[in-house]
Backbone bond lengths (Angstrom), bond angles and torsions (degrees), N, CA, C in turn:
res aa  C-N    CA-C-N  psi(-1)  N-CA   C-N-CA  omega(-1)  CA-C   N-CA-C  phi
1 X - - - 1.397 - - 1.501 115.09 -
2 X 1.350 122.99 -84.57 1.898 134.68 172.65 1.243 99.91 -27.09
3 X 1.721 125.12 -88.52 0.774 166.42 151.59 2.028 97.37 18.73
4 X 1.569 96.38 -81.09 1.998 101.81 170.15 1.143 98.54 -47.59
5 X 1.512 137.13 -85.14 1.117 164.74 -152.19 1.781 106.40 -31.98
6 X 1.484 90.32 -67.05 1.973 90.69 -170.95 1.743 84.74 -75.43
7 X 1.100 139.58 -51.27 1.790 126.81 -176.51 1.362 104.93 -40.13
8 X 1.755 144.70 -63.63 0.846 144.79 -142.12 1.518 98.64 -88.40
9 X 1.263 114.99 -38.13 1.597 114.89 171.49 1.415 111.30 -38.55
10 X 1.448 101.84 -60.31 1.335 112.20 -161.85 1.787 120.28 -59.57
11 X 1.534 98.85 -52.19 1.499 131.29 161.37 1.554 118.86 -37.07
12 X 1.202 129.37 -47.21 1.005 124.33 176.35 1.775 130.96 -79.97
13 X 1.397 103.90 7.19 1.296 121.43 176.28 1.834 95.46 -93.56
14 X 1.307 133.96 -0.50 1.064 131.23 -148.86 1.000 109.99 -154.23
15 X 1.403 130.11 -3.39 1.673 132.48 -150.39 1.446 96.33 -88.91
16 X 1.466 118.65 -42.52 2.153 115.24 -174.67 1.135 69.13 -59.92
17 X 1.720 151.40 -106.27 1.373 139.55 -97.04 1.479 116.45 -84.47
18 X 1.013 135.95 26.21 1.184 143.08 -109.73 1.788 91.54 -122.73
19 X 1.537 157.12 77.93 1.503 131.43 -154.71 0.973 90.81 -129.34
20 X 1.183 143.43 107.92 1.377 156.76 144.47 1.934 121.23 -15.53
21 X 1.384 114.64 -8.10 1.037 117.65 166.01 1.706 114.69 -103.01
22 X 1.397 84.46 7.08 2.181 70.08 178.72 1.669 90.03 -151.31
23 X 1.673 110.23 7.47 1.553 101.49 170.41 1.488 128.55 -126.89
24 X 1.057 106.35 136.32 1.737 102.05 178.00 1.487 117.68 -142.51
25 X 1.314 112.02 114.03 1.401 121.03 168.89 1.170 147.80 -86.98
26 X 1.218 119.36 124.18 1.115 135.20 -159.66 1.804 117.88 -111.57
27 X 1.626 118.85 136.44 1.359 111.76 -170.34 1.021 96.77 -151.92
28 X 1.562 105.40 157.51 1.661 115.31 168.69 1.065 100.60 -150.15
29 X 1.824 100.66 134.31 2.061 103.21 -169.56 1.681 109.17 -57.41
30 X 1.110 108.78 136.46 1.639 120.43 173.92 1.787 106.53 -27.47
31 X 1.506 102.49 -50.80 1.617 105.25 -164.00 2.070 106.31 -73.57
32 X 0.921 96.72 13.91 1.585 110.69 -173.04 1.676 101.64 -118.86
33 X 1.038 105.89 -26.85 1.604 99.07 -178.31 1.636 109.54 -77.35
34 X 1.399 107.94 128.25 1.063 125.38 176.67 1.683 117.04 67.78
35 X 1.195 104.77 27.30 2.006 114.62 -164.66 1.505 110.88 -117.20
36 X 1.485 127.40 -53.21 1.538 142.41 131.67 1.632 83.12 152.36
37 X 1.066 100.27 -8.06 1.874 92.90 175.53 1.520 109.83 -71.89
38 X 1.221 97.41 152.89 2.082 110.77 -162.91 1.574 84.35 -130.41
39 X 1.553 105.31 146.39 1.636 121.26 157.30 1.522 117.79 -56.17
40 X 1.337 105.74 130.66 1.834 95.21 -175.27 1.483 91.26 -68.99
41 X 1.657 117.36 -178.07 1.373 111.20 -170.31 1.648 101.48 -93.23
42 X 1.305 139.55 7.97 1.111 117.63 159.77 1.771 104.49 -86.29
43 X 1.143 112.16 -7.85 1.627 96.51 -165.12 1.741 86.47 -73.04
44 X 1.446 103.86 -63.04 1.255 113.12 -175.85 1.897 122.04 -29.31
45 X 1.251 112.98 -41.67 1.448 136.25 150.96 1.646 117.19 -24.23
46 X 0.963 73.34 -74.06 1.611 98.69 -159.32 1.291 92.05 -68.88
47 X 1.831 136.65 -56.10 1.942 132.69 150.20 1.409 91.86 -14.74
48 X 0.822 115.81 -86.29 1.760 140.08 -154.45 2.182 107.56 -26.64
49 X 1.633 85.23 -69.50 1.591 94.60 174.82 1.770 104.67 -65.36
50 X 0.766 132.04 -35.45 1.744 135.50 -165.35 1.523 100.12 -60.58
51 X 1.397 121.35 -52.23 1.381 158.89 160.76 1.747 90.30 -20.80
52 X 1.142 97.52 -95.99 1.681 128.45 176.17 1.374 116.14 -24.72
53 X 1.505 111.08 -59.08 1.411 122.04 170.88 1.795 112.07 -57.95
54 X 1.367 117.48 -44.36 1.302 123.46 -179.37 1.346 113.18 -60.64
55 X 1.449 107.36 -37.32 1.869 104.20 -164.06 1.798 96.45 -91.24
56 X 1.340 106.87 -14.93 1.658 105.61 173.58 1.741 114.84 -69.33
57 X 1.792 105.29 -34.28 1.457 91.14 -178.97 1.709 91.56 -81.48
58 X 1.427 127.22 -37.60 1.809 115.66 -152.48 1.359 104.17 -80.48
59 X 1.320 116.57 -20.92 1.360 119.44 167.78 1.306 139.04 -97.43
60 X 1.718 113.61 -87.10 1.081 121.08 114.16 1.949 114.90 -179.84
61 X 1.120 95.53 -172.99 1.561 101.82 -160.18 1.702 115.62 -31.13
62 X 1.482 92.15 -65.07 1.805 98.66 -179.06 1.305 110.81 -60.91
63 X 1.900 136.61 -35.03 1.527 116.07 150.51 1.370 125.57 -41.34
64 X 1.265 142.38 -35.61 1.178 162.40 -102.44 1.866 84.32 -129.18
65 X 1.653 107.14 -62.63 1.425 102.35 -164.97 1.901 108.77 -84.09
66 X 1.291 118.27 -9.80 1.366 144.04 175.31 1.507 116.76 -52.42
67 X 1.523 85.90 -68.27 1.579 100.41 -176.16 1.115 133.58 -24.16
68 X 1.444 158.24 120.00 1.198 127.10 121.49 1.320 146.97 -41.44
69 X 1.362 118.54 126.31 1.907 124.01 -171.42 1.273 97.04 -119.82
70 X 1.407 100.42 130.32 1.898 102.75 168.17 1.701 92.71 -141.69
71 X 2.048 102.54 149.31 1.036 117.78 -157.49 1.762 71.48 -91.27
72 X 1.598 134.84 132.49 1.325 134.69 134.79 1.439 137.69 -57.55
73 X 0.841 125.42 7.56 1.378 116.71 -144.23 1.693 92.54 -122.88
74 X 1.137 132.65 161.66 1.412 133.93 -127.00 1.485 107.92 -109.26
75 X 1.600 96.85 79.86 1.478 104.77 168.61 1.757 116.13 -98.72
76 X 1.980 88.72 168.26 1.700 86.87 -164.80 1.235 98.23 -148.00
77 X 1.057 123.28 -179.14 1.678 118.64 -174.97 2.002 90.14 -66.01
78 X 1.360 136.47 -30.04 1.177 106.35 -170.61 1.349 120.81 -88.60
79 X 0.951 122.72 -5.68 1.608 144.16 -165.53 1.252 115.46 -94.93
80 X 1.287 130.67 -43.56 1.427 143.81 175.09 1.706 130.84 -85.37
C-alpha cells in the first residue's frame, strides 16, 4: 500500500523524463526511513516490479525494462 503510493506520487512528476541511460532510482519504504528496519528482499522485489509496471504504463515499456532500481534503505552484511 504506503510503499506504491508515496513511489508513484513521487514518479509521476518525472515519468516523460525518465532515460534509463543517465537515470537510476532509488527508494526506501517511508516506514524504514529513519527506523533501522530494511525491506526483506522479497518486499523489496515485489517495490521493485510495482515500480516497473508503473513507469511502463506513465512512460513506457522499454523505459520500464531499462531502468535501474535500487532498494536504498540501510542494508549491511547483517540485514540482507
Amino acid at each position: 500500500g504506503t510503499t506504491m503510493e508515496v513511489c508513484k506520487k513521487q514518479l509521476v512528476q518525472v515519468a516523460k523524463m525518465l532515460d534509463p541511460a543517465t537515470v537510476v532510482i532509488a527508494y526506501e519504504p517511508v516506514w524504514a526511513i529513519g527506523t533501522g528496519l530494511v525491506a526483506t528482499p522479497e518486499q523489496a522485489q515485489e517495490t521493485q516490479k510495482q515500480i516497473r509496471e508503473y513507469i511502463a504504463e506513465a512512460a513506457s515499456p522499454d523505459v520500464a525494462a531499462k531502468i535501474r532500481i535500487q532498494y536504498g534503505g540501510s542494508v549491511n552484511g547483517k540485514n540482507c
